[in-house]
C-alpha positions in Angstrom: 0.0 0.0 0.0 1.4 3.5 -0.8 2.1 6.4 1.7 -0.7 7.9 0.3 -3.4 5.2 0.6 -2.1 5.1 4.4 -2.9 8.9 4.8 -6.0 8.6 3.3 -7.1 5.5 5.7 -8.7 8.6 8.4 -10.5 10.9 5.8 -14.3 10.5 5.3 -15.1 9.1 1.6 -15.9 12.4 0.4 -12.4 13.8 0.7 -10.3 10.9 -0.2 -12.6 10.6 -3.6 -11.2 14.0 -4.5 -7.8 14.0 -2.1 -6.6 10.6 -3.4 -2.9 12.0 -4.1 -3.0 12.4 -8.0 -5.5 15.3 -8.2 -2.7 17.8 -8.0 0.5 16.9 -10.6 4.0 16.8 -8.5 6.1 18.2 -11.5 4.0 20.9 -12.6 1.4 21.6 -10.1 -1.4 20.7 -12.6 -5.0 19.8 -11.4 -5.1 16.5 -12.9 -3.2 13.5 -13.9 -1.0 13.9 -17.0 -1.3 11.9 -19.5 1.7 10.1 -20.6 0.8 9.1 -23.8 3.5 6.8 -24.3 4.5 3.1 -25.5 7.7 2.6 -24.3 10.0 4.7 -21.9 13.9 5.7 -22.3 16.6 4.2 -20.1 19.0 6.8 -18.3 21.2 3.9 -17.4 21.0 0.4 -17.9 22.2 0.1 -14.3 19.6 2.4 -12.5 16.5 0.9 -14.4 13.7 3.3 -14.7 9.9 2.7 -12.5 8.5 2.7 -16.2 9.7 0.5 -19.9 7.0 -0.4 -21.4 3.1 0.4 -20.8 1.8 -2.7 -20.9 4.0 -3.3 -18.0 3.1 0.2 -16.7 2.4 3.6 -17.3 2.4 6.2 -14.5 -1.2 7.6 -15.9 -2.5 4.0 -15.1 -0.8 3.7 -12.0 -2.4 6.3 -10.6 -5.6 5.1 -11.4 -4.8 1.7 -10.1 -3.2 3.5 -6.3 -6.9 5.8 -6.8 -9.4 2.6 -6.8 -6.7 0.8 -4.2 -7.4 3.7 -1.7 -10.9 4.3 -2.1 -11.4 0.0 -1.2 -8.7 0.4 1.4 -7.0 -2.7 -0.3 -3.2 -3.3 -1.0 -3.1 -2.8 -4.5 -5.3 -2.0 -7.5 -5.3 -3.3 -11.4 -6.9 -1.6 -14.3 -8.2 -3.4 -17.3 -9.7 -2.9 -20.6 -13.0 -4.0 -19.2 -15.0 -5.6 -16.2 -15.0 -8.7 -17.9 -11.0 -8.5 -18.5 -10.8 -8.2 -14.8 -12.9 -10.6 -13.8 -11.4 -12.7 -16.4 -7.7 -12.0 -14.7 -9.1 -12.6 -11.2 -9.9 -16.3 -12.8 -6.6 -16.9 -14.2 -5.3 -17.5 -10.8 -7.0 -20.7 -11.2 -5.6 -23.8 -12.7 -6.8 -26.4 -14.9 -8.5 -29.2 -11.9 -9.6 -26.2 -9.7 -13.2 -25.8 -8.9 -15.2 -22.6 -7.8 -18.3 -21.3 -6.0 -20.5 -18.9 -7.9 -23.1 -16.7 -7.1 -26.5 -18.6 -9.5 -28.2 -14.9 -10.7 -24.6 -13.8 -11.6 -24.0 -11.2 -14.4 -24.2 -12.9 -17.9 -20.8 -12.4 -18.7 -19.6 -14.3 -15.9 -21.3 -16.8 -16.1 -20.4 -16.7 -20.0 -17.0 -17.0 -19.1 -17.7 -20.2 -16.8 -19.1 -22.2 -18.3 -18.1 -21.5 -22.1 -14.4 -20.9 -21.7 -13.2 -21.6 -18.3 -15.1 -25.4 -18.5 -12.5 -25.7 -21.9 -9.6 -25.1 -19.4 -11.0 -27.4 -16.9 -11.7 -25.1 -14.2 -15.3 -26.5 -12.7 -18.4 -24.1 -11.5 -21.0 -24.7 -8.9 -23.8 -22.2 -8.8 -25.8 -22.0 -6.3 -28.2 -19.4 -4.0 -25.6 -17.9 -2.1 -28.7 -15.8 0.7 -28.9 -19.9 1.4 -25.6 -20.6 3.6 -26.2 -24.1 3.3 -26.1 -24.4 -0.2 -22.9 -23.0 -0.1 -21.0 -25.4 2.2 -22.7 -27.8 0.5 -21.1 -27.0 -2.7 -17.8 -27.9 -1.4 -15.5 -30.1 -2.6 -12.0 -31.1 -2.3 -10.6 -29.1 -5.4 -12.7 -26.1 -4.7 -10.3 -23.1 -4.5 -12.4 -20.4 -4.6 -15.7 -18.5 -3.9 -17.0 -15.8 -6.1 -19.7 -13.2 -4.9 -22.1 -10.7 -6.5 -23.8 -9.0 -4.0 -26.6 -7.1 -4.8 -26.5 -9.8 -7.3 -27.5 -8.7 -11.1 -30.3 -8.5 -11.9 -32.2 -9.5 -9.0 -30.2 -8.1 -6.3 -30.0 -10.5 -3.8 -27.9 -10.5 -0.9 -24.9 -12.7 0.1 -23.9 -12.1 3.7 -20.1 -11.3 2.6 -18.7 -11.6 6.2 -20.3 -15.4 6.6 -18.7 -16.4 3.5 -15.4 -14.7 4.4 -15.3 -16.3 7.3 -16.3 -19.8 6.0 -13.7 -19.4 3.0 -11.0 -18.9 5.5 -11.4 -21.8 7.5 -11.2 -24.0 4.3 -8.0 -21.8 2.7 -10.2 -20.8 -0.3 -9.8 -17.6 -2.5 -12.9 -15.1 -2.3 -14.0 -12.6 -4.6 -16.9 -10.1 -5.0 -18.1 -8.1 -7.8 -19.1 -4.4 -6.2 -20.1 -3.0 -9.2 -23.4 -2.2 -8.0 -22.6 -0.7 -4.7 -19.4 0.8 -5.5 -16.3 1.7 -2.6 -19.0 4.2 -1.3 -21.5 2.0 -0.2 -19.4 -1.4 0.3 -16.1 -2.2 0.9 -15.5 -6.1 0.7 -11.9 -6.2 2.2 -12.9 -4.8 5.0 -15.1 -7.8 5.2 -12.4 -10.1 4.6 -12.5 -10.3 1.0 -9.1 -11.3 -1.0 -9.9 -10.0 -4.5 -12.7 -6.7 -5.4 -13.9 -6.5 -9.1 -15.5 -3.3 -11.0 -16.9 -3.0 -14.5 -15.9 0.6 -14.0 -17.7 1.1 -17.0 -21.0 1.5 -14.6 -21.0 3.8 -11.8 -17.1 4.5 -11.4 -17.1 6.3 -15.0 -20.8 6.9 -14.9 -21.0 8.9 -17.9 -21.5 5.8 -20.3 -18.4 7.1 -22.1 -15.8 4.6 -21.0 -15.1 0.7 -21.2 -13.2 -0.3 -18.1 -12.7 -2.6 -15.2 -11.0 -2.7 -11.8 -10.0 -5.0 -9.5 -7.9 -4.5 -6.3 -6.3 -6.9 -4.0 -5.8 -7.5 -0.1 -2.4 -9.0 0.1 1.2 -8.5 -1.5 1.2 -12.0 -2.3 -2.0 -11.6 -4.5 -0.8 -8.4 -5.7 2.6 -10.2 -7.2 0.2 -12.4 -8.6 -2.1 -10.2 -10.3 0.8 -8.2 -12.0 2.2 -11.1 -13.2 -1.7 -11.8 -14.8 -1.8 -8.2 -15.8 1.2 -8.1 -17.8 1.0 -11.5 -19.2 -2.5 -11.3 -21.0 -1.7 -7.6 -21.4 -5.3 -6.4 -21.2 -4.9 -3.5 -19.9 -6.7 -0.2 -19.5 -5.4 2.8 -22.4 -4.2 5.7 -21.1 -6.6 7.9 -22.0 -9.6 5.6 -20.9 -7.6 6.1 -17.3 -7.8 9.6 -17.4 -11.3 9.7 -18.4 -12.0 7.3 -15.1 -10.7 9.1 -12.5 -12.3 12.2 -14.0 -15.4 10.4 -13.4 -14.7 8.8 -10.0 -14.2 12.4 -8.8 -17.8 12.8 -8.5 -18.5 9.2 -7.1 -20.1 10.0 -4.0 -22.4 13.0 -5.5 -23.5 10.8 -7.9 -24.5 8.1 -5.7 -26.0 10.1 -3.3 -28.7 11.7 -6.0 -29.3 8.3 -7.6 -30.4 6.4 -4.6 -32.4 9.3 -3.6 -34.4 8.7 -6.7 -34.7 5.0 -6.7 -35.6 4.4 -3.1 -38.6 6.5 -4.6 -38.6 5.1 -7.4 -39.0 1.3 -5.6 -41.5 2.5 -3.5 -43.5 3.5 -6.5 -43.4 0.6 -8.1 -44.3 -1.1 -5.1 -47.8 0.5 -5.4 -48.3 0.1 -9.2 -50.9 -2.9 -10.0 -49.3 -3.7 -13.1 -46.1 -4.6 -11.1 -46.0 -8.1 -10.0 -42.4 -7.6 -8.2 -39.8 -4.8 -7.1 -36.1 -6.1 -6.4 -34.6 -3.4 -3.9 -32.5 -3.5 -0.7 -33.9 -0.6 0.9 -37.5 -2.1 0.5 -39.0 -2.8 4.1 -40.2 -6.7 2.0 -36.7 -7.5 0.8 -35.5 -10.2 2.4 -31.8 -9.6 2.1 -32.2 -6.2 4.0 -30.8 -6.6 7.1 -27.9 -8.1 6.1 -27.2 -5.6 3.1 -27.5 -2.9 5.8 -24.8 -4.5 7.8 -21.9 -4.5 5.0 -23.4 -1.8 3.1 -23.9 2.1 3.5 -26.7 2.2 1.2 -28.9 0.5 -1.0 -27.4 2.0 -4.8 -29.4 3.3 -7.6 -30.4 -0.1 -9.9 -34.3 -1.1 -9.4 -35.3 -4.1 -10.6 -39.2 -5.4 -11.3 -41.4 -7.7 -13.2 -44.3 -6.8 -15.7 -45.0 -10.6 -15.6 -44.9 -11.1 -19.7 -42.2 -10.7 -22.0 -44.9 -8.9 -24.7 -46.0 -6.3 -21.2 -41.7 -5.8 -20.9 -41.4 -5.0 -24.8 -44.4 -3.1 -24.9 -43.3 -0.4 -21.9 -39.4 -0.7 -23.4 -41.2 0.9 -26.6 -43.3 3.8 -24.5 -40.4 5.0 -22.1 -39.4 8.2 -23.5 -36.8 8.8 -20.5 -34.3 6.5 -20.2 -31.9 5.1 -22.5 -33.1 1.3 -23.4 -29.4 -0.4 -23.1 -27.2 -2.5 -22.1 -25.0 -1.5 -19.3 -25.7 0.6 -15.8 -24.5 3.3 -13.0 -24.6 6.4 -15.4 -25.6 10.1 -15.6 -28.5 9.2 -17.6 -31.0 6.9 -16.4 -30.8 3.6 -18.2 -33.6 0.6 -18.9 -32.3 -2.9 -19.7 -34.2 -5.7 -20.2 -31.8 -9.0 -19.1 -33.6 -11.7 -21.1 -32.3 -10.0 -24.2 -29.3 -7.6 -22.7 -27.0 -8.8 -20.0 -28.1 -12.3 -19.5 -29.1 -12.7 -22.9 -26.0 -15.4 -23.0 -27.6 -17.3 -19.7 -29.5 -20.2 -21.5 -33.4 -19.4 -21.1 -34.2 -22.5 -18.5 -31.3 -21.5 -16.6 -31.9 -17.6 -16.5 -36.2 -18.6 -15.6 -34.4 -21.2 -12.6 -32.2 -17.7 -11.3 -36.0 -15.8 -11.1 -35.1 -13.9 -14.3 -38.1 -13.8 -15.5 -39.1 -12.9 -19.4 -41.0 -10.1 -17.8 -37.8 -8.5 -15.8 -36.7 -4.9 -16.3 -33.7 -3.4 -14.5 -33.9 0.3 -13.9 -30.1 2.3 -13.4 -31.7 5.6 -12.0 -29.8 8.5 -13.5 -29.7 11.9 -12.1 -32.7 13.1 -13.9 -35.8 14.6 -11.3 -36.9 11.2 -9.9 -41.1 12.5 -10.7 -40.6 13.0 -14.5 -39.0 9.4 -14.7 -42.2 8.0 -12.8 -44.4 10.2 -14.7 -42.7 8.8 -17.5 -42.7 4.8 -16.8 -46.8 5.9 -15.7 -47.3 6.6 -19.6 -45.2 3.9 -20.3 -47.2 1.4 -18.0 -50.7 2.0 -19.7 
C-alpha cells in the first residue's frame, strides 16, 4: 500500500474521492493527472533501471488510477483493465486447470459466460448456487474447490450474500474469495474490509458513470496476491489505455455525489413501483419486503441506484421498453442518464433461457439504473409507459 493510501485511511469518503494523491501533478502543479501518452520509456542507465519500460508493464497515468481505486477500497493494491469482464477474467486466471469454484447462481451474464463456455474448456469446474442460502454453499464444497466468487446485490435480481459469513467460512477451508461491487461501489461497500481477497468493478458503470468509458477494476488484499495479479496483468496484457484512465478518475471524482442523488431517486422510485398494479415484483434492498435487508444494511452504507421489477410477460416488458421516453433502453448501468435494460435480451441474454427462468429472471424483468434526472418526470414517464 502507498504512503498515500495510508494517509488517506482517516478521511471521510468524500475527501479521499477527491484527495486521493494524483488530483494535484508533482512536477508541474497541474489539477489532474498527465497523461503520458507513451509506448515505451527511455533508459538513463542500464544500471539504474527506470519505475516505467514499457506500458503494458506500466504507465504512471494508469498507476495512478490503479493506487486511486486501491485507496478508495482500502485494499493493497489495485489493477486496471480494458473491461470488467477483462478483470474478472484476470481474477480467474489465478486458477488452474482441476480447480473448482463457487459462484453466485443470478450472476452477471458475462460471468457466467466466461464459466461455463471458456473456463469449462480449461478445466476449471463451477457450482452455482443461491448464495442468501448458507447451506447451499458449504454444500457446494469439494476437495478441489479453490475459490468463492460473490455478486452481492447480485444482477439482476439483487440478492444479498452475507459477505462476512462467506469470508469467514472461506478462510477456514484456505479458499480464494472474490466479490463483484459494481453495484454498490467503494461508497456503499467495501469487501476487504469484510475479509474479502480480490474486489472486481466493471468501471464502465458507476465509477465512470457517464457511459463514455469501457473499463474494469480489481484490487487486492495481500502482497502476495498483488505479485500475482501483475504477473496476470502483464501476461495477457489487457490493460486499460491511457486515455480511458484519465477519463476514469475524472469520473470517479464525482462518485459520491453521484450516488447520493441516484439512490435518492430510486428508493422513490421502488417505492412507487411497489404501489403500481401492473407490477407483480420490485427487487430493492432498501424495501421494508426485501428479504436480504438486514444483512445488506450490515456491509453496506446504502442501497445504490439499480431497481429491478417484473411486468409478468415478456410482450408487457417489450411493450413499456417501446413507450419510455426517458431512459436510455441499453445495455450497461451506473450512469448520468437513467438507463432501462431488459436481461432476457441484454445482460443475461448469453444465460441459456431454463437456466436464467431457474435464477427468477423472468421474461417479464426490467432493470432500472436511476440516472440523475428529477426522480417525478422518470415516474411520470414509466406511468405513460405502463398503460
Amino acid at each position: 500500500m502507498s504512503d498515500n493510501n495510508h494517509n488517506n485511511q482517516s478521511k471521510k469518503f468524500a475527501t479521499k474521492v477527491i484527495h486521493f494523491g494524483g488530483e494535484i501533478d508533482k512536477q508541474t502543479g497541474a489539477s489532474s493527472v498527465p497523461l503520458y501518452q507513451a509506448s515505451t520509456f527511455h533508459h538513463f542507465s542500464l544500471e539504474d533501471l527506470p519505475d516505467y519500460d514499457y506500458t503494458r508493464s506500466g504507465n504512471p497515468t494508469r498507476q495512478m488510477l490503479e493506487d486511486y481505486i486501491a485507496t478508495l477500497e482500502d485494499g493493497i493494491r489495485g489493477f486496471a483493465f480494458a473491461s470488467g469482464m477483462a478483470a474478472i477474467s484476470s481474477a480467474f486466471m489465478l486458477l488452474s486447470s482441476g480447480d473448482h469454484v463457487i459462484v453466485t447462481e443470478d450472476v452477471y451474464g458475462g460471468t457466467y459466460r466466461l464459466l461455463t463456455s471458456i473456463l469449462n474448456r480449461m478445466n476449471i469446474e463451477t457450482t452455482f448456487v443461491d448464495m442468501t442460502q448458507f447451506e447451499q454453499v458449504k454444500g457446494a464444497l469439494k476437495a478441489n474447490t479453490k475459490a468463492v466468487f460473490m455478486e452481492t446485490p447480485s444482477n439482476p435480481t439483487l440478492k444479498i450474500t452475507d459477505i462476512g459469513q462467506i469470508t469467514d467460512w472461506a478462510k477456514d477451508h484456505n479458499l480464494l474469495t472474490m466479490v463483484d461491487n459494481t453495484f454498490m461501489t467503494p461508497y456503499h461497500q467495501r469487501p476487504i474490509e469484510l475479509g474479502v481477497d480480490i474486489v472486481l468493478h466493471s468501471a464502465t458503470k458507476f465509477l465512470g458513470g457517464h457511459s463514455d468509458v469501457v473499463a474494469g477494476l480489481a484490487v487486492v488484499a495481500t502482497d502476495e496476491l498483488g505479485t500475482k495479479m501483475k504477473q496476470i496483468q502483464n501476461g495477457l496484457g489487457n490493460i486499460l489505455g491511457v486515455h480511458d484512465s484519465w477519463l476514469l478518475m475524472r469520473g470517479m471524482k464525482t462518485l459520491q455525489a453521484r450516488m447520493e442523488h441516484s439512490e435518492k431517486g430510486a428508493i422513490r422510485l421502488a417505492e412507487w413501483l411497489s404501489n403500481h398494479p401492473k407490477i407483480k415484483k420490485v427487487y430493492y434492498p432498501g424495501l421494508e419486503n426485501h428479504p436480504g435487508k438486514e444483512i445488506h444494511e450490515k456491509q453496506s452504507r446504502g442501497y445504490g441506484a439499480v431497481v429491478s421489477f417484473d411486468v409478468e410477460s415478456g410482450t408487457e416488458a417489450k411493450g413499456l421498453l417501446s413507450r419510455v421516453k426517458i431512459p436510455l433502453v441499453a445495455v450497461s448501468l451506473g450512469a448520468v442518464e437513467s438507463i432501462l435494460s431488459y436481461p432476457a435480451m441484454m445482460s443475461h441474454a448469453a444465460m441459456p433461457r431454463e437456466v436464467r427462468l431457474e435464477r427468477g429472471i423472468t421474461d417479464g424483468t426490467l432493470r432500472y439504473s436511476v440516472g440523475l434526472e428529477d426522480i417525478e418526470d422518470i415516474i411520470q414517464d414509466l406511468e405513460q409507459a405502463l398503460y
